[in-house]
N, C-alpha and C positions, 0 to 999 in steps of 0.2 A: 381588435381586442385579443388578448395570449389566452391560448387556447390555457383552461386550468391544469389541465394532464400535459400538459408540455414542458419540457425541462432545459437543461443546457448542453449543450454537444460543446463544448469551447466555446466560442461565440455564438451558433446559433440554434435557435430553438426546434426543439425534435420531441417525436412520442418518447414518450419511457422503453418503448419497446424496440423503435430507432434508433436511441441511445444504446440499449445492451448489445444491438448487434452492432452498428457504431463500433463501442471500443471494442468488443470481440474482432473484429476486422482490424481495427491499428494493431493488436498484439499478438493477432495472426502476420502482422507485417513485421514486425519488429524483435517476434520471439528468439530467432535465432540471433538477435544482436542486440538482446535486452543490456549486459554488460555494458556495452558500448554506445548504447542511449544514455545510460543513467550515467556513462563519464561524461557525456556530450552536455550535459545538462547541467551537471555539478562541479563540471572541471574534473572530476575523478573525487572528490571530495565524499559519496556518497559511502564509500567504501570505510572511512573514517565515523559516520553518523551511524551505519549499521553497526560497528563495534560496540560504538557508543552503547548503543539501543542494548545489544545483549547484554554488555556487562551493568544496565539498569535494571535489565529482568533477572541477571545472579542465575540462571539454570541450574538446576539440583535436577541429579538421577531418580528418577520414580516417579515423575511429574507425567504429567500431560497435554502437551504444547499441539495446539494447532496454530498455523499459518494461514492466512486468506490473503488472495490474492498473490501469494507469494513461489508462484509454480517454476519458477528456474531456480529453486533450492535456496538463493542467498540466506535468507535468515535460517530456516531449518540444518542448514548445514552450518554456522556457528554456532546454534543452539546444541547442535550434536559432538561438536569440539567439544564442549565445554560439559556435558551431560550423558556421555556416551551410550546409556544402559535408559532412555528416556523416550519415550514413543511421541514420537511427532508424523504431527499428519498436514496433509500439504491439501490447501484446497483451493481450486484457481478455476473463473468461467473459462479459461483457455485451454483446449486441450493441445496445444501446441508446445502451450509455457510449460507445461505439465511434462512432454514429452524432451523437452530440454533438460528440465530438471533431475528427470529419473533417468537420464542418459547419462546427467552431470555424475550424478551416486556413484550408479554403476561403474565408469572413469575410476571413482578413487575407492575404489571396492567394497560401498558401502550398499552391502545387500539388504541388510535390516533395519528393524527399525525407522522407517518410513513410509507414511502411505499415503496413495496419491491421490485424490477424489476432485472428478471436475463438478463446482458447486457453483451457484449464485451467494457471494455475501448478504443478500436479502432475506434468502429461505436454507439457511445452512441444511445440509441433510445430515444429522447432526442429534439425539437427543438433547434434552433440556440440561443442565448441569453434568456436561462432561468432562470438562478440560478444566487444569488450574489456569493455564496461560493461553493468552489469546495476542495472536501479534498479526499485523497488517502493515505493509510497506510501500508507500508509493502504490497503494492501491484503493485507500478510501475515496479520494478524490472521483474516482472513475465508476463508482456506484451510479444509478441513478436514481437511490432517494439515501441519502445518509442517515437520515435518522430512522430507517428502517432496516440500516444495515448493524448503527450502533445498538439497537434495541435487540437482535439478533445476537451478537455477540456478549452484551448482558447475559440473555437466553439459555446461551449455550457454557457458558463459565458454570464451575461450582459457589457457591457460597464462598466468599473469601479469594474468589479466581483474580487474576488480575491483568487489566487491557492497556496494553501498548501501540499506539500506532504511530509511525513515523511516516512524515510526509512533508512535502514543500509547501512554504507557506507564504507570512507576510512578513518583509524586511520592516527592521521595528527603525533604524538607520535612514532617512530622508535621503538624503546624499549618496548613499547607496544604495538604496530602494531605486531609485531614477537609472543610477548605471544598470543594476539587475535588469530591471525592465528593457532598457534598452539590448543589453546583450542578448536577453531572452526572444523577442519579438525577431531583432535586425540578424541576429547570428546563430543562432541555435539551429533553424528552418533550414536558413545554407548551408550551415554542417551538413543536417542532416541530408541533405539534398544532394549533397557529393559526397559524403561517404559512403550513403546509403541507399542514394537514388529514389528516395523515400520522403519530401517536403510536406507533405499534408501530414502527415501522421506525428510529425515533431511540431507541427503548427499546434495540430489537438492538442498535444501534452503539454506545452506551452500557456495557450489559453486557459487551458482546466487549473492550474494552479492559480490563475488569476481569479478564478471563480470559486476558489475552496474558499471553507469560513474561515474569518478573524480567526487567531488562538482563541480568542476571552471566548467569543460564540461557540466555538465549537467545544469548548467544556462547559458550556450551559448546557447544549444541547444533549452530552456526554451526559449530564445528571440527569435529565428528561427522559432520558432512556433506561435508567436505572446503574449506570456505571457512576460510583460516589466516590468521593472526597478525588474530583476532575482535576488533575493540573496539566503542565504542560513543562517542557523544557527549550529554549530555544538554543539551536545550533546554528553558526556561522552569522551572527547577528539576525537570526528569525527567518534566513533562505531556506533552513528545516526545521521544523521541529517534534519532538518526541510527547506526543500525548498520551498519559497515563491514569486511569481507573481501575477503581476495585466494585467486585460486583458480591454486594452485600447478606 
């Protein structure tokens, strides 16, 4: 019988607390070559979805953008192209990813306006109604309770805030659903395995997409947590896609 406190590590079942050190350990392996996972994974294609993702969110100067999970800067630093004069805070369990991120700033001289906080997306350290924008990328999946994480980010939104999260998902495409899968399982692990000498840890991130929810579910669940009028957008026929809420 499955233990009830037991959850998904990829394929197999682990405590909640196994889990968070779990992926803390993959992204302690992986942080200095996050870029270069996330080409491995999307063909380079992810670079294209993140664009997407900000010019959805429109960034206006005087806002208050937090990130989770997003500690090697990608989204925070197009959100700061675009919004230059806008306090974005950066919140990641990894304090590795974190330490790539504020290395990344500091490279393009950007002293300000960033702040760096290693957090759990479950228990943001955070008050209640702080931020209008809330973005999360390639990092809901690796929670170990989602809907404790989206109830959170409701939380921590002001009135009228609004949640983006972009993540890989379910090919809506049959016929390509099957090549996906196959590329993902048979080729992705070998990549990683010789670029990076690293095969478990592109196994996990592998697996965990196959475990994320449907789009349709995970905008029910998006409303259960208090993030309303849920939708979704899918990119590259449903290999990503951009889930968006507003928190009421």
């Amino acid at each position: 019988m499955l233990n009830p406190e037991s959850t998904q590590f990829g394929e197999r079942r682990v405590t909640p607390e196994e889990k968070t050190e779990a992926v803390r350990g993959v992204f302690d392996s992986v942080a200095g070559r996050y870029d270069l996972m996330n080409d491995l994974m999307s063909g380079g294609v992810h670079r294209l979805w993140k664009d997407r993702l900000v010019r959805m969110i429109r960034p206006r100067p005087g806002l208050k953008y937090l990130d989770v999970a997003g500690g090697t800067g990608d989204i925070a630093f197009r959100i700061h192209k675009k919004a230059p004069d806008s306090a974005i805070t950066i919140c990641d369990l990894n304090q590795h990813m974190l330490e790539v991120g504020r290395n990344r700033a500091i490279d393009k001289g950007w002293l300000r306006g960033f702040e760096w906080v290693t957090g759990n997306a479950e228990s943001l350290p955070f008050p209640s109604a702080s931020f209008d924008v809330y973005t999360i990328a390639f990092g809901l999946r690796n929670v170990t309770h989602i809907d404790t994480a989206l109830a959170e980010a409701a939380r921590v939104l002001k009135p009228g805030g609004r949640f983006f999260c972009l993540e890989f998902s379910h090919v809506q495409e049959p016929l390509l659903a099957k090549a996906y899968d196959l590329f993902s399982f048979k080729v992705i692990p070998q990549i990683g395995k010789v670029v990076t000498g690293d095969q478990d840890s592109y196994q996990y991130l592998v697996e965990s997409i196959r475990k994320f929810p449907p789009q349709k579910e995970l905008a029910r669940r998006m409303e259960a947590a208090g993030l309303k009028n849920a939708g979704f957008t899918n990119l590259s026929a449903g290999i990503a896609t951009i889930h968006h809420g507003i928190r009421p």
